[in-house]
N, C-alpha and C positions, 0 to 999 in steps of 0.2 A: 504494500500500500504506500502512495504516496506520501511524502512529509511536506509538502510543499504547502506556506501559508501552515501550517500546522495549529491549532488549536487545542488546549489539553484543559483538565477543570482546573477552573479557578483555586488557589490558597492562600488564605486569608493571609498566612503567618508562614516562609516557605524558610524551612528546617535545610543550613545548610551543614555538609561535611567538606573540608578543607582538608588535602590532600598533598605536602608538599611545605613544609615552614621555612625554607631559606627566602632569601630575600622578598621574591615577589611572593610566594606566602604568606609572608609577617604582611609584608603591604597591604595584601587582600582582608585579613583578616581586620585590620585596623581602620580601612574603607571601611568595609561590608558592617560593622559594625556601629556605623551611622547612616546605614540605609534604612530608610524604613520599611518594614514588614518582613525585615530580614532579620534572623537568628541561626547564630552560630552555635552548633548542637554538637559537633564535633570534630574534632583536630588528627592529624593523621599525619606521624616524617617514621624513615625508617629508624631515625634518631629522636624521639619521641620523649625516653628518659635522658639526655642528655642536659647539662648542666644550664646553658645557656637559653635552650627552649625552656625548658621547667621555669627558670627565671623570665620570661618573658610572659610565658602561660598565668604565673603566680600574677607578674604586674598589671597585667590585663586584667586577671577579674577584678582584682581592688581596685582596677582605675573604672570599672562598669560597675560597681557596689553589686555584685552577683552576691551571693547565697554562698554557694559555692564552686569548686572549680568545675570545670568544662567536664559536662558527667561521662565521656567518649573520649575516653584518648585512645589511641591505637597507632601500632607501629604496620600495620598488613593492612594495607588498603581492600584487601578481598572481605577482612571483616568489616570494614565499615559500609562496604558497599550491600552488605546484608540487614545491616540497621533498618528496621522500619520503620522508624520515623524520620530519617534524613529523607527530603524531597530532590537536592541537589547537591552534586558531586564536583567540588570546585576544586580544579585540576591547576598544580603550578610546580610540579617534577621539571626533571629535564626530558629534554624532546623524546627519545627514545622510548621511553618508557609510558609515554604518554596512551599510545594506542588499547595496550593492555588492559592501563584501566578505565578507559573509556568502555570497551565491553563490556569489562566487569561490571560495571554502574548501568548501563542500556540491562545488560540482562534482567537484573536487579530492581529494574523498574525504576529507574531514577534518572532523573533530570540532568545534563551534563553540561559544564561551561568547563574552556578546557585554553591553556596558557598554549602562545602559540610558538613555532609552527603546530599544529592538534597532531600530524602525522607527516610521514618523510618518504613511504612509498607508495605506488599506484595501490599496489595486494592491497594495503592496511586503509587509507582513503575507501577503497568501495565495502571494505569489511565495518568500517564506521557507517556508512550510511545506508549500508544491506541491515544494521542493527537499529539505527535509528528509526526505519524504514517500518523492520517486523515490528519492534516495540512500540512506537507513536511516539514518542519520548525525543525533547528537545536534546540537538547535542550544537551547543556554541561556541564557538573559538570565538579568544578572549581580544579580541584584535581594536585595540585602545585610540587605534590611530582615524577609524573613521570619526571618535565623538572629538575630534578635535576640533577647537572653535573655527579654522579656517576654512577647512573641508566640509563642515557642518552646512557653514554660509553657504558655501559654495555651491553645494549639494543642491541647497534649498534653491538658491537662485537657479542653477540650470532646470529644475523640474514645475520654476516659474517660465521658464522659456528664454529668459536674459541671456544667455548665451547662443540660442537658436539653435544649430542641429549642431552637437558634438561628435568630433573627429577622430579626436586624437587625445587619449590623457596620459598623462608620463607618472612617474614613481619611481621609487627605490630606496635605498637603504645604505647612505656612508654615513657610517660608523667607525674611527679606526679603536679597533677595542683599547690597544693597548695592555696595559695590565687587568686588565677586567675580563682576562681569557680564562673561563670555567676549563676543568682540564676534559670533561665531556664535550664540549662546543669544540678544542681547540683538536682532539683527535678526530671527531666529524668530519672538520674541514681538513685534515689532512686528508682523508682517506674520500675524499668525497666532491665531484665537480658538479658544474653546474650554480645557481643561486639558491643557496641552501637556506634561505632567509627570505622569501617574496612576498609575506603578508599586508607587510606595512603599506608597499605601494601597492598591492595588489586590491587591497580593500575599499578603500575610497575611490579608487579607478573601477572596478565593477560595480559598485555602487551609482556612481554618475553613467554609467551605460545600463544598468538593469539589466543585467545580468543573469541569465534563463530567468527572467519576469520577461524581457522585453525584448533582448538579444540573446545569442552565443557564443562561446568562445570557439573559435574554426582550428584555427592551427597557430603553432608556434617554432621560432629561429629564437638558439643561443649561439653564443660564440663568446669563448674567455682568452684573456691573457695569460701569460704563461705565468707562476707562480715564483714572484723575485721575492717576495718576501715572506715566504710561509719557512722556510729553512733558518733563517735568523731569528721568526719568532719564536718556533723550536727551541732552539737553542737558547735563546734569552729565558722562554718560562720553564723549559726542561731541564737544562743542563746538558743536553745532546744534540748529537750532531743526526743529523736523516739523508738519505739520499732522496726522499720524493716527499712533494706537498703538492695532492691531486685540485683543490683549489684555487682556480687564477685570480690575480689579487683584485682583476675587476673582470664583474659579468656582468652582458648587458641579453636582454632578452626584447624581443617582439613577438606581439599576440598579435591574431586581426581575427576580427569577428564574421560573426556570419553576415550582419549587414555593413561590411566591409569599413568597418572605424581601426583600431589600433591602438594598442596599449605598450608602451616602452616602460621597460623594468631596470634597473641600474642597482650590484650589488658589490659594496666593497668596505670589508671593515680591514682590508691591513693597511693602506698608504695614507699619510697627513694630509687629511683633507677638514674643512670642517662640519661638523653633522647635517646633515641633510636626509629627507626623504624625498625631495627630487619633487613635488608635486606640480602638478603642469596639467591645466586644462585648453583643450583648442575647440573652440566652437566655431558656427559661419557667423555668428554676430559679438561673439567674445571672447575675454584668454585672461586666464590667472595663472599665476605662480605665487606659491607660498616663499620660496629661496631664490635667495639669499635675504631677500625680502620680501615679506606681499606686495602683490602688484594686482588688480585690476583692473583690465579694460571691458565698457562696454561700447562698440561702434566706435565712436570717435572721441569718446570720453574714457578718461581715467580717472579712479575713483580716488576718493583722499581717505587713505588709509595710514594716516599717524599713529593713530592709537594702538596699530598690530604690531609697529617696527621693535619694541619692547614687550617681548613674548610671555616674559614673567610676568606683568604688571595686564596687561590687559585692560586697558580702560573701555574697548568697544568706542571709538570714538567714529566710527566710519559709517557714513550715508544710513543715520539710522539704522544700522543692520542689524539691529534687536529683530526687527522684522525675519531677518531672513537667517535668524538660529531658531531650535526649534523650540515653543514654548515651555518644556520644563526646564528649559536652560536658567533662565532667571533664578527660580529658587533655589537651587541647586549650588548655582554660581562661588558665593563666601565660602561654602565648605571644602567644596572640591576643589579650591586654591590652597586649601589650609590643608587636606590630607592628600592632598597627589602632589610629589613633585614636578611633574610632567604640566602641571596649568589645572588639571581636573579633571580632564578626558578621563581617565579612567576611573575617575568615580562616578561621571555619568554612566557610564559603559555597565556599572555595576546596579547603577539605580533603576535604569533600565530595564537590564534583565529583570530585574526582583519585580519590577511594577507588573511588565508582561507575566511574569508566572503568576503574579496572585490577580489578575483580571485575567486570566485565560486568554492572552491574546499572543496573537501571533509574533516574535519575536524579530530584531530589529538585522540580525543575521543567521540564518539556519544554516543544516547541515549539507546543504549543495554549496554554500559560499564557502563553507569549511573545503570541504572537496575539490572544487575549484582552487583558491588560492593557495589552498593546499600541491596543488598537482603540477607547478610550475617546477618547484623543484626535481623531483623526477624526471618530467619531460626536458625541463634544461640539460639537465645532465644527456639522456638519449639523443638530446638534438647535436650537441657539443661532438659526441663520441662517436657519431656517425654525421663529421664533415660540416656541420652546421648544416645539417638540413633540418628541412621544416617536418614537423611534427604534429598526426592530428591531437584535437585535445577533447578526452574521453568526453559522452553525454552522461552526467550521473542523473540526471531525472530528466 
């Protein structure tokens, strides 16, 4: 059965299990616990008793005057996934491990939002949404970059028409990690080509195309550079020397869709660059770019956008465009400054979800956007390895 638009019953109160306590877990747990109608019913690392969680679990409840501590701890996410009162299974492991328990929780009967990339191969992409499929059961990758204020706007304004027929949207992902190389991420990308990282720009750009609502994705061409600096990063965070690092230090990827528009992907975290996700819309009556700075034209007009050049600070000072974020943004706003370092976006992202589950509505990314921006990665790599050619790109619904 189809998941598409998916609708499930309303809960009033949606019991969540947290899966994952390093960094973006602590994070989640520290949001999610100023969402409303959200509760955190139980906590899940494979380091669980460890000295430092237990101390952070301890400072949490005192800081929420609980009762008592979190009545669910668990180191085996297989047992929490059996819990029946947990409605949803919030995923923030590393990538690899991610697919596992994503079934685990679909079988289980349980709601899934899941840190991204959700999955890294074709196989495990259609075995997530073969389960989502049989069960009815939302499965969301947590992909923080479309509630972003600019994309948001953006958004809003092309499905006003302001930009007329859209062509072309660009994306990507520089990042140079630097020292912030998990030693799981940093073996990945050795052993592993292609853009192993495509969410960020991949979401808000299917997004603004509609994406099997409206359009398809046809086929795709990667092609990477050779890897000049994946041997020194080796060596800097290892201590060894390597003969191969299968990641070129920049990939660049092209989609084009079935109504013949186009999506440019750009992925490179080893060379000094400064962070960027690349965004770029081309319409026949308009064009934004978020980097190096925002920029909007409409027609013959460009917008004055002072208030976005200061990305921390955020004043919204541009052409009215309360208007074209979307209305629970306002409320939202003060807090999600105060608990996301990223602006907020991901605490909208978070409030979101909870609102959709406890109104039974259909939620703001399902499990084909999963699948899709998911499925760049593999195909990159396939296109790469056979010569840069083009590649069709699977139908999951």
């Amino acid at each position: 059965m189809n998941a598409l638009r998916l609708q499930t019953k309303a809960l009033p109160v949606v019991n969540i299990g947290i899966v994952g306590l390093g960094e973006r877990g602590l994070q989640a747990v520290k949001r999610l616990s100023h969402v409303k109608g959200a509760c955190i019913s139980a906590l899940c690392d494979i380091h669980i008793h460890h000295d430092d969680i237990k101390q952070f679990i301890d400072n949490w409840v005192a800081q929420h005057d609980l009762q008592s501590s979190i009545p669910n701890l668990q180191s085996d996410y297989r047992l929490l996934c059996k819990d029946e009162h947990i409605d949803l299974i919030y995923i923030c492991t590393d990538w690899l491990s991610h697919t596992s328990i994503i079934l685990e929780a679909l079988q289980h009967g349980k709601h899934v939002a899941v840190e991204v990339p959700a999955a890294t191969t074709l196989d495990d992409i259609h075995a997530i949404v073969d389960a989502a499929e049989q069960t009815q059961r939302h499965c969301m990758m947590l992909e923080n970059c479309v509630y972003d204020y600019f994309e948001m706007a953006v958004r809003n304004m092309v499905s006003q028409g302001l930009f007329g027929e859209v062509v072309h949207v660009e994306g990507g992902y520089a990042h140079p990690l630097g020292d912030k190389w998990p030693s799981w991420r940093l073996a990945y990308n050795q052993t592993t080509r292609g853009d192993v990282y495509p969410t960020h720009g991949m979401g808000p750009a299917c997004q603004i195309l509609e994406i099997h609502r409206n359009d398809r994705l046809e086929s795709l061409v990667s092609m990477d550079t050779a890897s000049f600096m994946g041997k020194e990063v080796i060596k800097e965070h290892c201590d060894k020397d390597t003969d191969s690092f299968l990641n070129g230090d920049q990939t660049t990827t092209i989609i084009r869709t079935m109504k013949g528009k186009t999506i440019l992907l750009q992925h490179n975290v080893m060379t000094p660059r400064p962070y960027s996700r690349m965004f770029q819309v081309v319409g026949t009556k308009g064009y934004a770019e978020k980097y190096p700075q925002p920029y909007i034209q409409i027609g013959e007009e460009v917008l004055d956008i002072e208030g976005w050049k200061n990305q921390r600070k955020l004043h919204f000072s541009i052409f009215n465009h309360e208007s074209y974020l979307p209305s629970y943004i306002a409320s939202l706003m003060e807090k999600g400054k105060m608990l996301d370092p990223r602006g907020g976006m991901a605490y909208f992202m978070d409030s979101r979800l909870i609102h959709c589950l406890r109104h039974g509505l259909p939620l703001d990314m399902d499990v084909y956007d999963l699948a899709e921006w998911c499925a760049v990665a593999e195909l990159s790599r396939q296109s790469i390895e056979q010569g840069s050619k083009a590649v069709a790109f699977p139908q999951f619904c």
